[in-house]
C-alpha positions in Angstrom: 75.4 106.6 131.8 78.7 104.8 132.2 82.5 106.4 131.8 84.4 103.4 129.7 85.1 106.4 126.7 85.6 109.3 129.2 87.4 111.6 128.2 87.6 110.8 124.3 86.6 112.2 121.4 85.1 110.2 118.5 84.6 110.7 115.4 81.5 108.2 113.4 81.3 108.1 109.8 77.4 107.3 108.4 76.5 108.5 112.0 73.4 110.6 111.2 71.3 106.8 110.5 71.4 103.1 111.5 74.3 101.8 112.9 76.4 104.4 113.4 73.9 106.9 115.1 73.0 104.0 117.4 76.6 103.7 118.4 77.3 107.6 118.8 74.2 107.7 120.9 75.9 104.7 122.9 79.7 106.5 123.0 77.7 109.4 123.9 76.3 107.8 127.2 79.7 106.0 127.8 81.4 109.5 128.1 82.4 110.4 124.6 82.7 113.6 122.6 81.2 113.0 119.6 81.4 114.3 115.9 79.3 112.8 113.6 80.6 112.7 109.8 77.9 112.2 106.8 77.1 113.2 103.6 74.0 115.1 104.5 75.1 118.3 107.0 71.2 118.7 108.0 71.3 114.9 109.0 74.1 115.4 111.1 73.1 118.1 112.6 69.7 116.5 113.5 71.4 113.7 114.7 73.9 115.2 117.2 71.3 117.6 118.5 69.1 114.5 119.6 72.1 112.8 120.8 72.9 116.4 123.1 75.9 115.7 125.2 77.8 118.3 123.5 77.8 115.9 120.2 78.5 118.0 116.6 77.7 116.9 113.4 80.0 117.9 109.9 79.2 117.3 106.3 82.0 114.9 105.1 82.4 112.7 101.6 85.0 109.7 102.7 85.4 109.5 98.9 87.0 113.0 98.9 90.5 112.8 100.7 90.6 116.9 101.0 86.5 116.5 102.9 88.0 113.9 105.1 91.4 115.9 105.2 89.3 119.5 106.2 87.3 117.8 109.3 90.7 115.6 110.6 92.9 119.0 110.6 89.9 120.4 112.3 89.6 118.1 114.9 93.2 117.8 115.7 93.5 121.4 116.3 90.6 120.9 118.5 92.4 118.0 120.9 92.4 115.2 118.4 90.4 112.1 117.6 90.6 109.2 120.2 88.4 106.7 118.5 87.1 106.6 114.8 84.3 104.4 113.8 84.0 103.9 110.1 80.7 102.7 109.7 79.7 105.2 106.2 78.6 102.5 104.0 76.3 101.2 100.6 74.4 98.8 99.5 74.0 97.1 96.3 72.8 93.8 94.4 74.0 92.7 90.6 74.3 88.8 89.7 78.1 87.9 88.7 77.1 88.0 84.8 75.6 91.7 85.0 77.9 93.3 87.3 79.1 97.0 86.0 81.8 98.7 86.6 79.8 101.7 87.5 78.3 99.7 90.2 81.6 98.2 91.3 83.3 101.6 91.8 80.5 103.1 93.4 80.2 100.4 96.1 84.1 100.4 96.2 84.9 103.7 96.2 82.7 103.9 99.8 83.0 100.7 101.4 86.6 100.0 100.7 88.2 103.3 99.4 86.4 105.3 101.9 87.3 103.2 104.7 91.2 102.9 103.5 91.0 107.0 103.5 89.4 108.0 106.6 91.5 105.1 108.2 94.9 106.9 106.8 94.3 110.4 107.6 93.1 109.7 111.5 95.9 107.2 112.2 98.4 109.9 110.4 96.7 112.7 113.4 96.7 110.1 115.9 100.7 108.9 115.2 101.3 112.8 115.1 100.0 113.5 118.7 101.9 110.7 119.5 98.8 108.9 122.0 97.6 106.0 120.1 93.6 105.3 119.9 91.3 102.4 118.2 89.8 102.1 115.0 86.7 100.1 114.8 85.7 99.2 110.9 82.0 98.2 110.2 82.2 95.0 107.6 79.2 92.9 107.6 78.7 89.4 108.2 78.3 89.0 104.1 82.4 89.8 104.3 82.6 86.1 105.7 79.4 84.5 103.9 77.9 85.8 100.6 74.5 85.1 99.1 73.8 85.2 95.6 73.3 88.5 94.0 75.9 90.1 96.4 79.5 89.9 94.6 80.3 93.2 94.9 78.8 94.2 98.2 80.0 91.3 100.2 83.3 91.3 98.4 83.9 95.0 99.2 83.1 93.7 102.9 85.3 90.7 102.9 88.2 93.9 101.8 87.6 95.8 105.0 88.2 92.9 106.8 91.6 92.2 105.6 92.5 95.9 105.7 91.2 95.1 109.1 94.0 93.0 110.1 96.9 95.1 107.5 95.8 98.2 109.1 96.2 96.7 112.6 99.4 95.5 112.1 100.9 98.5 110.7 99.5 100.9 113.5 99.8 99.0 116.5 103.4 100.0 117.1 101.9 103.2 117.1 99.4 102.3 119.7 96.3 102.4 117.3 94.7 99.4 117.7 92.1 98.3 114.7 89.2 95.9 115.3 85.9 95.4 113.0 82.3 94.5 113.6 80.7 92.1 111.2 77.1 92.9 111.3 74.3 90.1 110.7 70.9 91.5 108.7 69.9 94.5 110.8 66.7 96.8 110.5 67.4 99.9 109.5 66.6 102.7 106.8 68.4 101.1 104.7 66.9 97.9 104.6 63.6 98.5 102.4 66.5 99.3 99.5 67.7 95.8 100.6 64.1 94.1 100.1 63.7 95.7 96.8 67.1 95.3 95.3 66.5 91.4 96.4 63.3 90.9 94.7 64.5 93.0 90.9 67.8 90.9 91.3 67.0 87.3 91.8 63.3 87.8 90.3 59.8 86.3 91.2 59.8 83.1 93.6 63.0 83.9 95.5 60.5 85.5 98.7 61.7 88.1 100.8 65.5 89.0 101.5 64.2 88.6 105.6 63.1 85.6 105.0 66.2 84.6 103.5 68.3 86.0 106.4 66.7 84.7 109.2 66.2 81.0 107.4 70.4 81.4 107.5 70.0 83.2 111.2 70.3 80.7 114.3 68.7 83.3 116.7 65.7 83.3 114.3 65.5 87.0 113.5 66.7 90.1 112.6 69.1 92.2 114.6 68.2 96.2 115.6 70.8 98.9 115.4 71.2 99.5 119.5 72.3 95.6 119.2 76.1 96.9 117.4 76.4 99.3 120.4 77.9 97.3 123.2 80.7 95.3 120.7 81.4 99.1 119.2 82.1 100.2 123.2 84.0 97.3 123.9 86.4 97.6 120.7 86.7 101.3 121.4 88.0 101.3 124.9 90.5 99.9 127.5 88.0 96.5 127.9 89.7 95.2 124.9 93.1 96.4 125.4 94.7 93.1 123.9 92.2 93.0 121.2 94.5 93.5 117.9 92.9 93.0 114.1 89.9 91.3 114.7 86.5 91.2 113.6 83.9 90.4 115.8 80.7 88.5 114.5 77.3 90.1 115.6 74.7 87.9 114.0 72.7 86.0 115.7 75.6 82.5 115.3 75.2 83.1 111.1 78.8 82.7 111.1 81.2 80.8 114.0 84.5 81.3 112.8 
């Protein structure tokens, strides 16, 4: 148990799986109040009862600004939101020459749209109670280096970096600062939608999509949720006090810039 988000109240978007449960587990132990936001109310609530700690869980749609608008005003009225994590996120694979735009909206209207509205309506609360607080945005590592089969996904990632850095430089007069974790290939539910998605896409011969990530991987292997944990802690609280718009690579050296 450690103290660094004391205090605080945080609110974690995809928090009832993967990455973001592992890191409201980790805010939890650090000292955190924690809500946990996600499509599915009775994953929430599973999620924040095995996190204890006095953690909650809400049913929230980041693609709908008046779900996102319901839990905010709720939480404001309730103390406010310190530190929001958007980590609510999907996954998909088309080749450039079959891309839809009903694949395009759907991974955009999450990953980007969903991030840009959370993002708005917390910093609006957190400007309002006049206190500042962080925002830490979950990109992914194919933001910085996409593979083939990914134009959507990793271009939607390579937008919430740069609304990364616009975001941070709007809010930090405020004292909001925003910072962003580009993950590396990490095992979690999601990932057997990954490894099937790889082999329809790019066909026969192509081998696995681990394979694939860990041949581009200098550590040699895949990362685990609990691994995002510590970078999410450090972005959230005073250890990184003069950390404005950045993203922070966690993958194993698959990208050094």
């Amino acid at each position: 148990m450690g103290d660094r988000l004391k205090g605080r109240t945080a609110l974690i978007t995809g928090g009832a799986s993967g990455i973001g449960r592992a890191i409201a587990g980790g805010f939890a132990r650090e000292g955190a109040r924690v809500h946990i936001g996600d499509v599915s109310q009775q994953r929430c609530a599973q999620a924040a009862e095995a996190i204890g700690q006095g953690a909650a869980g809400h049913a929230l749609d980041i693609r709908d600004r008046q779900s996102i608008e319901r839990l905010v005003e709720r939480l404001a009225a309730e103390g406010g939101i310190d530190v929001l994590v958007n980590c609510a996120g999907v996954f998909g694979m088309q080749v450039l020459t079959e891309v839809t735009e009903a694949e395009f909206a759907r991974i955009f209207s999450v990953n980007v749209l969903g991030t840009l509205l959370m993002t708005q309506a917390v910093a609006r609360a957190m400007i309002a109670r006049g206190r500042g607080g962080t925002v830490v945005n979950i990109a992914s590592g194919a933001g910085r280096r996409p593979a083939p089969g990914s134009v959507v996904y990793s271009a939607s990632k390579a937008a919430v970096i740069s609304l990364t850095q616009c975001a941070a430089l709007e809010l930090i007069p405020h004292g909001i600062r925003v910072n962003a974790i580009a993950p590396g290939a990490v095992r979690t539910p999601m990932w057997n939608q990954v490894e099937s998605l790889y082999a329809a896409t790019l066909g026969p011969g192509t081998g696995t999509a681990e394979a694939a990530q860990v041949a581009l991987t200098p550590i040699g292997r895949m990362s685990t949720p609990e691994e995002y944990v510590g970078g999410a802690i450090y972005l959230a609280c005073e250890d990184s006090a003069y950390v404005v718009g950045q993203t922070l690579n966690v993958d194993g050296g698959m990208n050094l810039g």
